[in-house]
PDBQT receptor file of N, H, CA, C and O in Angstrom, charges set to zero:
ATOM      1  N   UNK A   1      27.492  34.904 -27.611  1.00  0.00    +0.000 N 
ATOM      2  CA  UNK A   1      27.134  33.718 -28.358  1.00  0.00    +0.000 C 
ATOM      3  C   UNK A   1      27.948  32.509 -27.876  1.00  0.00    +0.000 C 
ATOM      4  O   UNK A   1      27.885  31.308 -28.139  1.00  0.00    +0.000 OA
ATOM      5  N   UNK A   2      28.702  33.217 -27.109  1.00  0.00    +0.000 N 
ATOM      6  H   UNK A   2      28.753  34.193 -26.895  1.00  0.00    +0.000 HD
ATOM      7  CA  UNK A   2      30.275  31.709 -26.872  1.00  0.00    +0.000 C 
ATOM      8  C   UNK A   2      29.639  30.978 -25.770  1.00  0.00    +0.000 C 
ATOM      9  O   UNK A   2      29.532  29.753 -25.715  1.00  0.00    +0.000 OA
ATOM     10  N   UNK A   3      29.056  32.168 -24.539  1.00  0.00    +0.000 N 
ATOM     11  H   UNK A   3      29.144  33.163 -24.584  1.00  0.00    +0.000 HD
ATOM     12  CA  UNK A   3      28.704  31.262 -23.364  1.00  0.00    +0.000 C 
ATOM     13  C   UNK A   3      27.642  30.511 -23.311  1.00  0.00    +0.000 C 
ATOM     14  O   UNK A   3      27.741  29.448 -22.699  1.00  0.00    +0.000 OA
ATOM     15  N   UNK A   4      26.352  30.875 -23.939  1.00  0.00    +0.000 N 
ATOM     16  H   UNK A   4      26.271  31.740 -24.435  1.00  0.00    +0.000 HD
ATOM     17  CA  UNK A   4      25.502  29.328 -24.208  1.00  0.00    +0.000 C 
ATOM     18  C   UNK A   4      25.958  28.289 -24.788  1.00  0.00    +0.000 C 
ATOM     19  O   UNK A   4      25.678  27.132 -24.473  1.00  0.00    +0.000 OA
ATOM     20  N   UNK A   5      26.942  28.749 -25.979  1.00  0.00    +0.000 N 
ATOM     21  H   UNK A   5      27.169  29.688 -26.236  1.00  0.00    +0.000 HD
ATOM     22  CA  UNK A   5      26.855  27.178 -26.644  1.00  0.00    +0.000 C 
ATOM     23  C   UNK A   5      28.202  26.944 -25.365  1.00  0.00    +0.000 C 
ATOM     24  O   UNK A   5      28.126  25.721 -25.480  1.00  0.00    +0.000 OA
ATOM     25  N   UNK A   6      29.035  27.079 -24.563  1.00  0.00    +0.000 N 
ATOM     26  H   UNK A   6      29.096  28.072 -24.470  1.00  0.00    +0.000 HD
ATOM     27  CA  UNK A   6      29.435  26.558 -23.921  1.00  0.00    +0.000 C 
ATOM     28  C   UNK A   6      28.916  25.900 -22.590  1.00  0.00    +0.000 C 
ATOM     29  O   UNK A   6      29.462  24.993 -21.962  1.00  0.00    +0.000 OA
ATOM     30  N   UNK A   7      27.641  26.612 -22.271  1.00  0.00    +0.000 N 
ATOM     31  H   UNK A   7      27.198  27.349 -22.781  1.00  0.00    +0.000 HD
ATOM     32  CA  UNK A   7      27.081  26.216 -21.181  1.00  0.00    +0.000 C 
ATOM     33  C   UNK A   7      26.355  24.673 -21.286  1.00  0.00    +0.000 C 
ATOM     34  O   UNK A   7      26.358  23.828 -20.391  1.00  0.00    +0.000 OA
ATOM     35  N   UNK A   8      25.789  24.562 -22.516  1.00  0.00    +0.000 N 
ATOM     36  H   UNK A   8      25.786  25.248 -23.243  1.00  0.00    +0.000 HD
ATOM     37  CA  UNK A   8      25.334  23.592 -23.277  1.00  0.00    +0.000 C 
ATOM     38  C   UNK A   8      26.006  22.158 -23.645  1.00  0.00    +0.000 C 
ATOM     39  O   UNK A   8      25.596  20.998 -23.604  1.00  0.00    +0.000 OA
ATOM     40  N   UNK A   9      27.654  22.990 -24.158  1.00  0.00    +0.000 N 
ATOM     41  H   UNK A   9      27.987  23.933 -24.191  1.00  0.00    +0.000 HD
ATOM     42  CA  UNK A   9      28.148  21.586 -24.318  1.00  0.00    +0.000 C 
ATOM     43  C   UNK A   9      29.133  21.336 -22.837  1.00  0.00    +0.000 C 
ATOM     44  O   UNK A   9      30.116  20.639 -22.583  1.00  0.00    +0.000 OA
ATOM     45  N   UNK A  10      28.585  21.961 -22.331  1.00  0.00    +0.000 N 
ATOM     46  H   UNK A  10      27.787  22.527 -22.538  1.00  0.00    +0.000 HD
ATOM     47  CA  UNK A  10      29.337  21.057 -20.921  1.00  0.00    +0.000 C 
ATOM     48  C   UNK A  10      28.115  20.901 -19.995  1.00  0.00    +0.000 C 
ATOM     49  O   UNK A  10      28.337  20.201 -19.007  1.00  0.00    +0.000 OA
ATOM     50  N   UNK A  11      26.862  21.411 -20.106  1.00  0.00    +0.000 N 
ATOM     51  H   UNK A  11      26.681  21.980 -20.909  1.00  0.00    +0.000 HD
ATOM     52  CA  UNK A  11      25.619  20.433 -19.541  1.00  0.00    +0.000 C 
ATOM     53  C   UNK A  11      25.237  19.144 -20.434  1.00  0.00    +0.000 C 
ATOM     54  O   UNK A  11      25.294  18.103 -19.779  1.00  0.00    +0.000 OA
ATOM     55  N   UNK A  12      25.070  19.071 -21.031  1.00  0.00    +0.000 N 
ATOM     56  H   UNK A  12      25.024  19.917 -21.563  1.00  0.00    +0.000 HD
ATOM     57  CA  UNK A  12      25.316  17.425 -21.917  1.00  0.00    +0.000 C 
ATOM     58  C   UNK A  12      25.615  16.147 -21.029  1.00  0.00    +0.000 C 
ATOM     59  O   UNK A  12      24.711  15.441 -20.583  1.00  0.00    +0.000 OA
ATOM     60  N   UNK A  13      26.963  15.911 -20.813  1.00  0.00    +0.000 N 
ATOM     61  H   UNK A  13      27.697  16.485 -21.176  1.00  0.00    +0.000 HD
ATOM     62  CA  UNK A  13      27.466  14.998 -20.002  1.00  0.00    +0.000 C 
ATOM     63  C   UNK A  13      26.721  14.702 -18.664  1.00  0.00    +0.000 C 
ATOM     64  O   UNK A  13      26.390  13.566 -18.325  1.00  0.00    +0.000 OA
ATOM     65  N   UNK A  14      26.447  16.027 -17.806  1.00  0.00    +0.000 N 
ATOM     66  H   UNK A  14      26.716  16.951 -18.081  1.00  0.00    +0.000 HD
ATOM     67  CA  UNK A  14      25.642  16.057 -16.942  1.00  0.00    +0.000 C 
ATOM     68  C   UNK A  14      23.952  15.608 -16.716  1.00  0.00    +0.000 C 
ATOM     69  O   UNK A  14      23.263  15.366 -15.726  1.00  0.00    +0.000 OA
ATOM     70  N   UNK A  15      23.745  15.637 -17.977  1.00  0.00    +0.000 N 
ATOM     71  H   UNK A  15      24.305  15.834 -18.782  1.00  0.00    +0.000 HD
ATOM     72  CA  UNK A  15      22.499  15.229 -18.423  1.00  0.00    +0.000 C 
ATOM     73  C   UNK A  15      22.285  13.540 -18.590  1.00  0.00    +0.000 C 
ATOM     74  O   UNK A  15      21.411  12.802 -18.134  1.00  0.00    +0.000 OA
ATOM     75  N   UNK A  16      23.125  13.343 -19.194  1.00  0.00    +0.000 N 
ATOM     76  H   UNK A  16      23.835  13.943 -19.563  1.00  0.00    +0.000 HD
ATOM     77  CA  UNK A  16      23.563  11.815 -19.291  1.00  0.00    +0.000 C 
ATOM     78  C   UNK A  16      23.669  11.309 -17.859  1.00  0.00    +0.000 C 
ATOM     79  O   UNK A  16      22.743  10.772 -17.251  1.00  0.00    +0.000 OA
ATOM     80  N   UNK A  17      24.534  11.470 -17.521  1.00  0.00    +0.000 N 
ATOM     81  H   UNK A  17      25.285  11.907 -18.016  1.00  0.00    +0.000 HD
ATOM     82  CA  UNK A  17      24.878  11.199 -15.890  1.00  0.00    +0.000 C 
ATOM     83  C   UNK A  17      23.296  10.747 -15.146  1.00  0.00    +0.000 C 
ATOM     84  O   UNK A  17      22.842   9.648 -14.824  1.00  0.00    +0.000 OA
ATOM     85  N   UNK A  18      22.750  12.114 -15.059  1.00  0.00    +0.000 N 
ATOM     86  H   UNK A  18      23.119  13.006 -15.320  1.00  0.00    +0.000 HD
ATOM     87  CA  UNK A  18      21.616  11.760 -14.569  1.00  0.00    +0.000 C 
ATOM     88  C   UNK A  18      20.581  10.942 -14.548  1.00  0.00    +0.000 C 
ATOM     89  O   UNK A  18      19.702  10.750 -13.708  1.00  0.00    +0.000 OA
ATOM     90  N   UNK A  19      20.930  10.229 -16.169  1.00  0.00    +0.000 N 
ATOM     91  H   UNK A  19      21.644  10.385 -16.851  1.00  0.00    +0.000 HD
ATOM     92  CA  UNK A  19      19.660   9.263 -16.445  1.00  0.00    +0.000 C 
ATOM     93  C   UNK A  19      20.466   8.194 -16.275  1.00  0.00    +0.000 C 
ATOM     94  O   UNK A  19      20.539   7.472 -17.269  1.00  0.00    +0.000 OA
ATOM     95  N   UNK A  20      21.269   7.768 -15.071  1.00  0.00    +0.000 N 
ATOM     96  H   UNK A  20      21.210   8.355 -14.263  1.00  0.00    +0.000 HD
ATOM     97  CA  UNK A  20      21.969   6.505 -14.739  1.00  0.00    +0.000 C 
ATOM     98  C   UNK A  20      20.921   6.079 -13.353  1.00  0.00    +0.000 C 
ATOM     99  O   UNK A  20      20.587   7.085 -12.727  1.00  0.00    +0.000 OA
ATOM    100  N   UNK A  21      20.451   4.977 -12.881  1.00  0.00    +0.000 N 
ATOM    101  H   UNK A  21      20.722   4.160 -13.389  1.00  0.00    +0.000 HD
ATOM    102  CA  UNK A  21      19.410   4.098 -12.207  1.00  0.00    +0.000 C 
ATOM    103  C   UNK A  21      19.836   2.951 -11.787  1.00  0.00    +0.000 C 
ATOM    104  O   UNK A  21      20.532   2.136 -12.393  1.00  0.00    +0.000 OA
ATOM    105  N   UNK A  22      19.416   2.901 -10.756  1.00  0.00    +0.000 N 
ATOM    106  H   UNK A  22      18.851   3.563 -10.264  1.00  0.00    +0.000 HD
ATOM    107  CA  UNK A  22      19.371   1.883 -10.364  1.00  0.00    +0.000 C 
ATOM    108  C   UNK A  22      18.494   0.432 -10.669  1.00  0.00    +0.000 C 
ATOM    109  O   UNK A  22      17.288   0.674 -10.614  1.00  0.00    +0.000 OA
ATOM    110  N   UNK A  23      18.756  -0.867 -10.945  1.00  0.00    +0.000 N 
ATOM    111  H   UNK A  23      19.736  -1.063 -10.990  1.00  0.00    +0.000 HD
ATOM    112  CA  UNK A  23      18.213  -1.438 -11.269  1.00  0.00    +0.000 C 
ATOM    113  C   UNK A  23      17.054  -2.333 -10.326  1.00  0.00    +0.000 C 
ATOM    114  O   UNK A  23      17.083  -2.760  -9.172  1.00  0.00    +0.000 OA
ATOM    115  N   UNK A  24      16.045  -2.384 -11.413  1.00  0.00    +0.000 N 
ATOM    116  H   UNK A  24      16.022  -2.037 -12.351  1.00  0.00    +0.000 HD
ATOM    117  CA  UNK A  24      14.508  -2.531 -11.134  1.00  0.00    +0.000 C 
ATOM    118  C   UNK A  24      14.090  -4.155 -10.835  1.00  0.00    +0.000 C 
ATOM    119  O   UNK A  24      14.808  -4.961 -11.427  1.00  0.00    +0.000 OA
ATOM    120  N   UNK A  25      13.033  -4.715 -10.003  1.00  0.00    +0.000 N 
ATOM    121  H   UNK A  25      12.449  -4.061  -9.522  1.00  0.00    +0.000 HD
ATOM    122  CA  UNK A  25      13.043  -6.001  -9.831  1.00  0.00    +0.000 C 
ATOM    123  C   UNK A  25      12.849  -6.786 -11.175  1.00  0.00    +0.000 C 
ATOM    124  O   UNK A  25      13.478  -7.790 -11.508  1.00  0.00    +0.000 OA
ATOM    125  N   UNK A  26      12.027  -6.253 -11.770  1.00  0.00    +0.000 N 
ATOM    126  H   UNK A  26      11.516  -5.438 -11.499  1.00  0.00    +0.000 HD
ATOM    127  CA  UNK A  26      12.467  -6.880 -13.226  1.00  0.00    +0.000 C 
ATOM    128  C   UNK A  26      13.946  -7.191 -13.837  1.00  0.00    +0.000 C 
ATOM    129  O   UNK A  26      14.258  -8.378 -13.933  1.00  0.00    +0.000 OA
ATOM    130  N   UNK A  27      14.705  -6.376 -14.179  1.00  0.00    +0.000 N 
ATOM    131  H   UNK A  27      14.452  -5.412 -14.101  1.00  0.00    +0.000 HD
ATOM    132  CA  UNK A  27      15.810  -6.182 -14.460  1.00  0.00    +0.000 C 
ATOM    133  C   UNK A  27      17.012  -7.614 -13.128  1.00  0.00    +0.000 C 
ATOM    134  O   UNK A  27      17.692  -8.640 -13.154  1.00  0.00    +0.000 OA
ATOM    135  N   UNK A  28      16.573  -6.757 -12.405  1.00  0.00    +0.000 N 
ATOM    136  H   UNK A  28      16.020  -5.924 -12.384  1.00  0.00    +0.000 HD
ATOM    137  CA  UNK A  28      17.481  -8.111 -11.840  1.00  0.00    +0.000 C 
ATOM    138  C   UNK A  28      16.751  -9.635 -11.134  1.00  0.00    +0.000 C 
ATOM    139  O   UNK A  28      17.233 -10.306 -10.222  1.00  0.00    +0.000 OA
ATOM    140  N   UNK A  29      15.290  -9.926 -11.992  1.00  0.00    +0.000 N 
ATOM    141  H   UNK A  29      14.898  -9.381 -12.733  1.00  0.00    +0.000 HD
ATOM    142  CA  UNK A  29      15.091 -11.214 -12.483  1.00  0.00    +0.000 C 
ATOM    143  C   UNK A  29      15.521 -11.417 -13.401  1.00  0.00    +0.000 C 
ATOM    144  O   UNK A  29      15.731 -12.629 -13.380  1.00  0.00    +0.000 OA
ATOM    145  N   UNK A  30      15.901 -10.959 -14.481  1.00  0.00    +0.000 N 
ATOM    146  H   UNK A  30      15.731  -9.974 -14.499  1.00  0.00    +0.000 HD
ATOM    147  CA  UNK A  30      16.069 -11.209 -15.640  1.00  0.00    +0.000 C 
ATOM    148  C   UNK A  30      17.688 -11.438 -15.646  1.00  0.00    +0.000 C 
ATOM    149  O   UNK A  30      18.251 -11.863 -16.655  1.00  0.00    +0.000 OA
ATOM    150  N   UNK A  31      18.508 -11.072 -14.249  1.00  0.00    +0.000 N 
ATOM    151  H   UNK A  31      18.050 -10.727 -13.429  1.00  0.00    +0.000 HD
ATOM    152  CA  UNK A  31      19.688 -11.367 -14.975  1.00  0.00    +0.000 C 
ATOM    153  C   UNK A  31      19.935 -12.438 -13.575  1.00  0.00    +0.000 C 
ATOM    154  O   UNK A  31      21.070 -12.913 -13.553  1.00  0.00    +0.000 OA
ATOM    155  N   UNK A  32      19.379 -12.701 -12.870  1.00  0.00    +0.000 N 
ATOM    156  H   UNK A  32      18.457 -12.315 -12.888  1.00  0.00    +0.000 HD
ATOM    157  CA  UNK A  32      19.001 -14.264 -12.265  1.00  0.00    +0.000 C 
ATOM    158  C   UNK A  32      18.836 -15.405 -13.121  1.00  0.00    +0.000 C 
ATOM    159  O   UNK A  32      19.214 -16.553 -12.885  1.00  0.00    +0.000 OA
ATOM    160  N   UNK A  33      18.127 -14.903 -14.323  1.00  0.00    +0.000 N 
ATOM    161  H   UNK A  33      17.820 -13.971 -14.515  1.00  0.00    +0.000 HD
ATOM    162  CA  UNK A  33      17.398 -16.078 -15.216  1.00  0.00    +0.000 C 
ATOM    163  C   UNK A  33      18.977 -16.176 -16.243  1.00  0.00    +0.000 C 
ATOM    164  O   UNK A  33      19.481 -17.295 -16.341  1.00  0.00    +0.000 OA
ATOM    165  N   UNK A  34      19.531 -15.231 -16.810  1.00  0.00    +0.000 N 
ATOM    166  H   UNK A  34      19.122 -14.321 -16.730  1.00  0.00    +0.000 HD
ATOM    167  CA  UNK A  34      20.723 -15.369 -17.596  1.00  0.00    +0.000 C 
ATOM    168  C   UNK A  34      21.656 -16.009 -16.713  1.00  0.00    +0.000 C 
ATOM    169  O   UNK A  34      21.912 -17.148 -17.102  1.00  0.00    +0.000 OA
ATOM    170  N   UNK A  35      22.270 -15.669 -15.633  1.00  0.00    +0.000 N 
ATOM    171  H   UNK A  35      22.062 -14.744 -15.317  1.00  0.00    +0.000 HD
ATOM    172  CA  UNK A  35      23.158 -16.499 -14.614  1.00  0.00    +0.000 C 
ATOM    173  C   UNK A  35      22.562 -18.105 -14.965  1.00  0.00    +0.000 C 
ATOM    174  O   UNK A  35      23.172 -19.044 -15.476  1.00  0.00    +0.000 OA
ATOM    175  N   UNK A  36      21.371 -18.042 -14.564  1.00  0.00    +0.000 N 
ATOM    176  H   UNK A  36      20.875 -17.279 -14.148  1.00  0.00    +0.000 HD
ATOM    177  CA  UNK A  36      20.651 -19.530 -14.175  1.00  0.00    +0.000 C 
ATOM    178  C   UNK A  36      21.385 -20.251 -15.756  1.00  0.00    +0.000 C 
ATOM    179  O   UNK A  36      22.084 -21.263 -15.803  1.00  0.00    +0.000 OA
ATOM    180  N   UNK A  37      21.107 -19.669 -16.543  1.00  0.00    +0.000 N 
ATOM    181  H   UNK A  37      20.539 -18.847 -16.505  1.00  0.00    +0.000 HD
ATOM    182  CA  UNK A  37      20.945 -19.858 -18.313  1.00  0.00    +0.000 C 
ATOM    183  C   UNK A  37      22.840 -20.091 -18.445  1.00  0.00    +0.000 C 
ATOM    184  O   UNK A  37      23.219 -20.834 -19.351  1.00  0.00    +0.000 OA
ATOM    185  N   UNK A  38      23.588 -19.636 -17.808  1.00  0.00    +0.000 N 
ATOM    186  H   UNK A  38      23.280 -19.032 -17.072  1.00  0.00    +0.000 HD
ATOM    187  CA  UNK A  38      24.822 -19.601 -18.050  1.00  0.00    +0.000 C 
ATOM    188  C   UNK A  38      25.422 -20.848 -16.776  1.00  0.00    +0.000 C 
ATOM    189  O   UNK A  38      26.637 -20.803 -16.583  1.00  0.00    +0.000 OA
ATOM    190  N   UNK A  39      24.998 -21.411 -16.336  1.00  0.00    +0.000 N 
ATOM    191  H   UNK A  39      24.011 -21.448 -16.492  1.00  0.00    +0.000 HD
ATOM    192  CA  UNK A  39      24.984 -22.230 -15.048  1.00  0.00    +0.000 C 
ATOM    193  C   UNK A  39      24.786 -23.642 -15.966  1.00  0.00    +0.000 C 
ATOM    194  O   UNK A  39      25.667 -24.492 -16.093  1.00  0.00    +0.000 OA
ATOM    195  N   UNK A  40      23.448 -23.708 -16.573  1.00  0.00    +0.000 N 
ATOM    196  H   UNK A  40      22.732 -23.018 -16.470  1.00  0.00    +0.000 HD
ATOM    197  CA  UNK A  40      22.597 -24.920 -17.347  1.00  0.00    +0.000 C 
ATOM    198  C   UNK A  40      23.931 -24.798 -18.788  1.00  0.00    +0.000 C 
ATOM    199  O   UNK A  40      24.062 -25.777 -19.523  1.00  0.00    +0.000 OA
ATOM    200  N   UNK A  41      24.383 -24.140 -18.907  1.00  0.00    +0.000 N 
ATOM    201  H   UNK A  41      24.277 -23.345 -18.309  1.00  0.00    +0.000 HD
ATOM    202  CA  UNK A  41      25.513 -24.375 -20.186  1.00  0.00    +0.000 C 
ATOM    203  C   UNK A  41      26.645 -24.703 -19.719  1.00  0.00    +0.000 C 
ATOM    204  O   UNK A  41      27.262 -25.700 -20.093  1.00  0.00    +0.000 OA
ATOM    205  N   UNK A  42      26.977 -24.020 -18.984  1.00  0.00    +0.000 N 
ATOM    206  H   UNK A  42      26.476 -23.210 -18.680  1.00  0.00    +0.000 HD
ATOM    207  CA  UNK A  42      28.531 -24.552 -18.111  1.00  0.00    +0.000 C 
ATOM    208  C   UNK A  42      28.449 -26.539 -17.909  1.00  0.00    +0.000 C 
ATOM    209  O   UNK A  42      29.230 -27.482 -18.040  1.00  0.00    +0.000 OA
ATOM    210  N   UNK A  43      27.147 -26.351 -17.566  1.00  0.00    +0.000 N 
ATOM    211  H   UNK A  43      26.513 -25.585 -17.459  1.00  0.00    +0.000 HD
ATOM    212  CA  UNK A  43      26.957 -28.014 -17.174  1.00  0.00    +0.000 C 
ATOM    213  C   UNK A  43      27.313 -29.039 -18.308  1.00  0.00    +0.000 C 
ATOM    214  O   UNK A  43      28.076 -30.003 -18.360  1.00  0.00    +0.000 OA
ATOM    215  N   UNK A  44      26.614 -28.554 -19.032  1.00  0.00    +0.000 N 
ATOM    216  H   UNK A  44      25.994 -27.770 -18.991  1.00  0.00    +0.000 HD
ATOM    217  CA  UNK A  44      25.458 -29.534 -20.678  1.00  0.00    +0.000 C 
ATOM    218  C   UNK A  44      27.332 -28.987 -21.314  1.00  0.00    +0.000 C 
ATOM    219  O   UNK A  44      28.024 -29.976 -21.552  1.00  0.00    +0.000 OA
ATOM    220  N   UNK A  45      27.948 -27.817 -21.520  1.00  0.00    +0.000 N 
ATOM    221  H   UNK A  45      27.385 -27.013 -21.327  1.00  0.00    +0.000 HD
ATOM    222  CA  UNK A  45      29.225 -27.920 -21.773  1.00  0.00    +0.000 C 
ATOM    223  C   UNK A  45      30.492 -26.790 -21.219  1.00  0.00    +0.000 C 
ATOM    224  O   UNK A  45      30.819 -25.633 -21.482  1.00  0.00    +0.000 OA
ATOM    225  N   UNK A  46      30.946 -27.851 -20.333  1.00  0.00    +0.000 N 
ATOM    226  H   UNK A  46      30.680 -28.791 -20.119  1.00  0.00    +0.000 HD
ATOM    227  CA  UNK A  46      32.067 -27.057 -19.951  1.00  0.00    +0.000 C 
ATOM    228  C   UNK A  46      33.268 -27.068 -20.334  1.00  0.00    +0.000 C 
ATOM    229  O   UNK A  46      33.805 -27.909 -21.054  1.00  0.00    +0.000 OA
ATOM    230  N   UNK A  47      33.775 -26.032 -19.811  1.00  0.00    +0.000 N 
ATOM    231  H   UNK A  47      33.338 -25.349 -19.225  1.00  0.00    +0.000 HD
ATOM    232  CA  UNK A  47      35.129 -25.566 -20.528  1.00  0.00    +0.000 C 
ATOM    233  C   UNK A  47      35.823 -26.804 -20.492  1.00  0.00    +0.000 C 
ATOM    234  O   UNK A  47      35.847 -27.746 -19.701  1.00  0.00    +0.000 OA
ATOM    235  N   UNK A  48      36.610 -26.434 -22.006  1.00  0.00    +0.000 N 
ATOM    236  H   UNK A  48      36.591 -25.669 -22.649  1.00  0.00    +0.000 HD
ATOM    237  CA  UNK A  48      37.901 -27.274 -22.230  1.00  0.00    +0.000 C 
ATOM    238  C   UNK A  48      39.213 -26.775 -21.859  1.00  0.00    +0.000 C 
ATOM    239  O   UNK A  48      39.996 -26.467 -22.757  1.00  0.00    +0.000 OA
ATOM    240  N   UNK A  49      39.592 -26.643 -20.463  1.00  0.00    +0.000 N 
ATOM    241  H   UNK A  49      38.956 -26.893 -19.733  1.00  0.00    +0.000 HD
ATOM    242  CA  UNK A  49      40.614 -26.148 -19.776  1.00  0.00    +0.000 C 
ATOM    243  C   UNK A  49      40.611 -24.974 -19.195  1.00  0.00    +0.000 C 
ATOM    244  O   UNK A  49      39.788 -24.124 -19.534  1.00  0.00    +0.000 OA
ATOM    245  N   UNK A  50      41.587 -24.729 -18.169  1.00  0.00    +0.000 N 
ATOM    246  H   UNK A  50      42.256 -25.419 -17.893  1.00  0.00    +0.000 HD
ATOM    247  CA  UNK A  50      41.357 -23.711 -17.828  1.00  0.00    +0.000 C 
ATOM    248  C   UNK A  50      41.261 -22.466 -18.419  1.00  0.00    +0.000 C 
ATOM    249  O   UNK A  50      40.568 -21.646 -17.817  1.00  0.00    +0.000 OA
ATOM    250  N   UNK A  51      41.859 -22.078 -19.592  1.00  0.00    +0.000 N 
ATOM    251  H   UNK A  51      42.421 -22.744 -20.081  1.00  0.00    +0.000 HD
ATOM    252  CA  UNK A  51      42.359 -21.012 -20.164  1.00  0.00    +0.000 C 
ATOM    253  C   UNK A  51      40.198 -20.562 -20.875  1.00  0.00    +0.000 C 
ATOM    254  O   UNK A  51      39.592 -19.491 -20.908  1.00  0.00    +0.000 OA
ATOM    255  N   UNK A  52      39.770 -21.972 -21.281  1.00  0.00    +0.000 N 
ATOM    256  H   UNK A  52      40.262 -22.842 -21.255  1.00  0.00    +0.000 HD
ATOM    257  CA  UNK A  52      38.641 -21.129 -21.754  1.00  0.00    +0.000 C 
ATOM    258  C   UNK A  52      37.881 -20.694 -20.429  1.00  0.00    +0.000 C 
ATOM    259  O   UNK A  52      37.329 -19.594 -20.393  1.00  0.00    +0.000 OA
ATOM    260  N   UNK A  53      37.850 -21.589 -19.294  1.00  0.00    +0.000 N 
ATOM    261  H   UNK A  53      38.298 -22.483 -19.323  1.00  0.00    +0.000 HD
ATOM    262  CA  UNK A  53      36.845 -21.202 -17.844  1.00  0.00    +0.000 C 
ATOM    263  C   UNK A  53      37.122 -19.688 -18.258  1.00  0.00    +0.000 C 
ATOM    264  O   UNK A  53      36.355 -18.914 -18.831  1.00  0.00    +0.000 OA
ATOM    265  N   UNK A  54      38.963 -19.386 -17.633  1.00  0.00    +0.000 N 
ATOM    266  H   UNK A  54      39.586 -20.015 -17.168  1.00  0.00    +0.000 HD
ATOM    267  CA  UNK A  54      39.128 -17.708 -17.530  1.00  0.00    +0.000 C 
ATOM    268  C   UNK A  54      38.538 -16.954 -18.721  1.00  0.00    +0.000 C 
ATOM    269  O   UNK A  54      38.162 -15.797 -18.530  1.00  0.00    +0.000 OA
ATOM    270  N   UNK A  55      38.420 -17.512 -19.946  1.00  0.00    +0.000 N 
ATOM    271  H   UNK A  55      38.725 -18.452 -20.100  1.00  0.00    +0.000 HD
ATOM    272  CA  UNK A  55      37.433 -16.473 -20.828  1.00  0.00    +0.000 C 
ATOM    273  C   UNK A  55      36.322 -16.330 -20.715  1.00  0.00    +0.000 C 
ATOM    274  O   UNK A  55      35.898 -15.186 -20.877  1.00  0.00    +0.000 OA
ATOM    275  N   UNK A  56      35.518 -17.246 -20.442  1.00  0.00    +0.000 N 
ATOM    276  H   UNK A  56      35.863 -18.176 -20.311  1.00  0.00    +0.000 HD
ATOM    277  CA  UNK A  56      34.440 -17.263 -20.145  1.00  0.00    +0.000 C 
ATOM    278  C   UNK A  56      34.052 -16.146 -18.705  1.00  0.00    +0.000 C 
ATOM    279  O   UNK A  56      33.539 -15.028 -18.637  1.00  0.00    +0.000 OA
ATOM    280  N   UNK A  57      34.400 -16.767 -18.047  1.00  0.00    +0.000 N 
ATOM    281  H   UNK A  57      34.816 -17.674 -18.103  1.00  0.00    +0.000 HD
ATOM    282  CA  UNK A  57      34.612 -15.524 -16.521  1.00  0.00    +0.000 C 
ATOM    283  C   UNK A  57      34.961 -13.943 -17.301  1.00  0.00    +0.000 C 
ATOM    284  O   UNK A  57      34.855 -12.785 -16.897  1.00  0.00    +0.000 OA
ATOM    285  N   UNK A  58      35.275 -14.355 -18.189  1.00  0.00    +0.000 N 
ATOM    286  H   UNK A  58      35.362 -15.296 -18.517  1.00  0.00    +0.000 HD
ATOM    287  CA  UNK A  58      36.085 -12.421 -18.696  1.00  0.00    +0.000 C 
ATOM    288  C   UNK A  58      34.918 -12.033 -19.238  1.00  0.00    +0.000 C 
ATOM    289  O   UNK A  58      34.551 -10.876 -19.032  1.00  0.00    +0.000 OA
ATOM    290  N   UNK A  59      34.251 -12.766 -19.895  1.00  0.00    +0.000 N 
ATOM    291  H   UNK A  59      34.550 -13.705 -20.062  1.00  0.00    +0.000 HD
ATOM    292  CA  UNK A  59      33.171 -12.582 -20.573  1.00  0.00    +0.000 C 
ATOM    293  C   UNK A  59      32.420 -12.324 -20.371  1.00  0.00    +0.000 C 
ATOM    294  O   UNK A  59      31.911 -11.405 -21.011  1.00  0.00    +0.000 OA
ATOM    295  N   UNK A  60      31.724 -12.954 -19.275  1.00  0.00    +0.000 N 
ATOM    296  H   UNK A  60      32.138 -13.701 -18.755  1.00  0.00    +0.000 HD
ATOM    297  CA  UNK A  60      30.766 -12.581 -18.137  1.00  0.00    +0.000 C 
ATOM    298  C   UNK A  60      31.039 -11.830 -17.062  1.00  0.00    +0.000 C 
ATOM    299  O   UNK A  60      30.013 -11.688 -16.398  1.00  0.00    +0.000 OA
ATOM    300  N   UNK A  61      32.134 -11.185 -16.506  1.00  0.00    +0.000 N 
ATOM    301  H   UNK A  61      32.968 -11.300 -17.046  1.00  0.00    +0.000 HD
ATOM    302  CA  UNK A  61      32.080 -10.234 -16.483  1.00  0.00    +0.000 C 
ATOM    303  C   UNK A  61      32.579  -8.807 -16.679  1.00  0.00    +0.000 C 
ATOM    304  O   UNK A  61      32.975  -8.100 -15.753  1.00  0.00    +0.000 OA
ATOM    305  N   UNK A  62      32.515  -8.339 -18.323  1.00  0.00    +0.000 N 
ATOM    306  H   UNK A  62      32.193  -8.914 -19.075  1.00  0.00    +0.000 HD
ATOM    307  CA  UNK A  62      32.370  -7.751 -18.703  1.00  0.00    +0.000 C 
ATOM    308  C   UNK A  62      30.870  -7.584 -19.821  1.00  0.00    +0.000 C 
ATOM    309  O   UNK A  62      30.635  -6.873 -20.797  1.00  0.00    +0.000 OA
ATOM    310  N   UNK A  63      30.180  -8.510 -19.163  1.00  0.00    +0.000 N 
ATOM    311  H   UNK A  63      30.371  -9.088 -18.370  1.00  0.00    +0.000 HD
ATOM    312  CA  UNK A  63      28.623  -8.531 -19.809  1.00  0.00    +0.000 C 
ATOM    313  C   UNK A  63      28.988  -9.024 -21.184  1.00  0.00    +0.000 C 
ATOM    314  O   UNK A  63      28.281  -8.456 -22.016  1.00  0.00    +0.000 OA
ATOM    315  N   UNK A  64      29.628  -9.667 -21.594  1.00  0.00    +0.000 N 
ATOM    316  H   UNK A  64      30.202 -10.129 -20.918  1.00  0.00    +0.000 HD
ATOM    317  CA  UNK A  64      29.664 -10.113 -23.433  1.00  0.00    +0.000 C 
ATOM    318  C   UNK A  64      29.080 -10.963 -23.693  1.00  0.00    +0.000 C 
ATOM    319  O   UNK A  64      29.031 -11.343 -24.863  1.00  0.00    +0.000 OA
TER     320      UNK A  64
């Protein structure tokens, strides 16, 4: 009874794994158009010093 449910919870992760992809032309129009979208704000308002630029940069990239 031990070795399925062990086989199980250590195929899991592996399972996950697998449904990782590469991204699709859709997908990276769409994050052309957010860049573009984060470009047109930087402009209309940009940072008030350096300290927010570097948050902003942190922000973007870590996708927030």
């Amino acid at each position: 009874m031990r070795l399925p449910l062990t086989i199980a919870l250590l195929g899991c992760p592996l399972l996950g794994l697998s449904a990782c992809h590469q991204p699709g032309p859709a997908e990276q129009a769409g994050q052309s158009i957010d860049k573009a979208g984060q470009s047109i704000a930087d402009t209309l308002n940009p940072p008030q010093g350096p300290a927010q630029a570097a948050g902003r940069k942190i922000d973007r990239a870590l996708e927030n």
